[in-house]
Every structure is written in C-alpha cells, then in structure tokens.
C-alpha positions as CSV (number, residue, x, y, z in Angstrom):
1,X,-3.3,-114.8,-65.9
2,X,-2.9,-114.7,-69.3
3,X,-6.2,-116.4,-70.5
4,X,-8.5,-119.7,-70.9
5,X,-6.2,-122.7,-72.0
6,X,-7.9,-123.6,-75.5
7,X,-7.2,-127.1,-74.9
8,X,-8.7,-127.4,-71.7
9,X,-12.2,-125.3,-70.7
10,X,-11.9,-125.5,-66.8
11,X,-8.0,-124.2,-66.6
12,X,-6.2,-121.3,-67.5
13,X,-2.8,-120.2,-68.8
14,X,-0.5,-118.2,-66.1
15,X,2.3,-116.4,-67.1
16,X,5.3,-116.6,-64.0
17,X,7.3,-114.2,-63.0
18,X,10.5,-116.1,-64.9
19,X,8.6,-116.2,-68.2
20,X,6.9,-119.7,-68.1
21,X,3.3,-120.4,-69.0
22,X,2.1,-123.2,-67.0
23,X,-2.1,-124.5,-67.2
24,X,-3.6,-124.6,-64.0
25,X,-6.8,-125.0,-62.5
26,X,-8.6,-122.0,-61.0
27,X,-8.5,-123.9,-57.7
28,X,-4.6,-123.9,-58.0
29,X,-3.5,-120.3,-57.6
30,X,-4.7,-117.1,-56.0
31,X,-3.7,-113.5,-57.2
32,X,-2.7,-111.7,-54.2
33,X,-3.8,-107.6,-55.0
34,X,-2.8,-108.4,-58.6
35,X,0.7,-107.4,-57.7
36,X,3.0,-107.7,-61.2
37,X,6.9,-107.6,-61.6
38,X,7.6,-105.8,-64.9
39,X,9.4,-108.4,-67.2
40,X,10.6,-107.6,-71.5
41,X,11.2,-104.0,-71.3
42,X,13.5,-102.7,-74.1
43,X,13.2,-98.7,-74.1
44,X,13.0,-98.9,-70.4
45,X,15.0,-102.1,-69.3
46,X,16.1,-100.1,-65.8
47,X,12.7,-101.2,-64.7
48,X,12.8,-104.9,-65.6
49,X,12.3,-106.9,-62.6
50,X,10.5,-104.2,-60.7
51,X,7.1,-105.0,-58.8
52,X,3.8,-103.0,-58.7
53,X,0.2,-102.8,-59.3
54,X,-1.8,-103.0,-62.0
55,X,-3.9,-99.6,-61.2
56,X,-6.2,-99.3,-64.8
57,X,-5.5,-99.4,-68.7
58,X,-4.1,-96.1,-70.1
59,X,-7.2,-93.8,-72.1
60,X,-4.5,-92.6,-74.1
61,X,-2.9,-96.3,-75.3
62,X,-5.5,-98.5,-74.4
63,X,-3.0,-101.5,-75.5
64,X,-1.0,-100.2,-72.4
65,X,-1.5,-100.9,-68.5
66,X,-0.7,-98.5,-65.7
67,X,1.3,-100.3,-63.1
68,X,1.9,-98.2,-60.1
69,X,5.6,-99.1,-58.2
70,X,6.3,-99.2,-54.9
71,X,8.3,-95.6,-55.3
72,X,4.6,-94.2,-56.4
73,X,6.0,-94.1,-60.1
74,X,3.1,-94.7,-62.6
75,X,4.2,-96.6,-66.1
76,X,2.0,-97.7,-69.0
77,X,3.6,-101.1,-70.3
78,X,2.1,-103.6,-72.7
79,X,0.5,-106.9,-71.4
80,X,3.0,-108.4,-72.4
81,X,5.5,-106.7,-70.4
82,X,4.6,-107.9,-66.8
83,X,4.1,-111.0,-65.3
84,X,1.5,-111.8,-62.2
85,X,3.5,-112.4,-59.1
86,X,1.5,-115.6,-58.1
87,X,1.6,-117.5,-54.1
88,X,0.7,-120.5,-54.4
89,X,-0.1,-121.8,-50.8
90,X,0.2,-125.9,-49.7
C-alpha cells in the first residue's frame, strides 16, 4: 500500500508488483504476510524482481526497509524500491 488516495477518503493507492498504482477500496485487496518483490534497484539490480518480507525499518537509514529473502539474505531498500505482492481473491 502506498497510502490514502487524496481524492478519495475511503480508498487507498496500491502500488503492483509491475509498477502500476491503482485506487482501491480497503474491501478489495488483502496483504498476504506483507510479502514484497523488490522492483527499481540501480546499485543492486541482481535483486530486482526478487520476493521477501518486509522484517522492520533499518536504525541505521530509517528511510530504508529490511526485506528478508527467501535465501535468509537481509537488504535495506527504499520504499520506493519494492512493491506489495497483492492476491486478490473472486
């Protein structure tokens, strides 16, 4: 989730894993263990399109996130650098 749509008080703005921001309603998606897939990288582009979890913010760079990947790896990106990994069920 990237944050409250300004236009609209009961929806917010969600960032997919391609890059699009779409407004939903709260009732319209569900974060599944706030699983991300790392997305922008430029001084570690190896890792783009990798999946993990968000685990905290890092003390050190509190601008940066700790996502933890599947191989137990541990990277601080930006916020802008990942994208929730959203199911949307029917």
């Amino acid at each position: 989730m990237r944050g409250m749509d300004p236009g609209h008080s009961e929806r917010v703005i969600v960032r997919l894993a391609d890059g699009a921001e779409v407004s939903v309603k709260a009732d319209n998606y569900e974060v599944i263990r706030g699983l991300v897939r790392l997305v922008g990288l430029v001084g570690a582009a190896h890792l783009n399109g990798r999946e993990g979890m968000v685990v905290g913010v890092n003390p050190a760079r509190p601008e940066r996130v700790v996502v933890r990947l599947a191989d137990s790896v541990e990277v601080g990106v930006k916020r802008d650098n990942y994208a929730l990994i959203i199911y949307r069920y029917s």
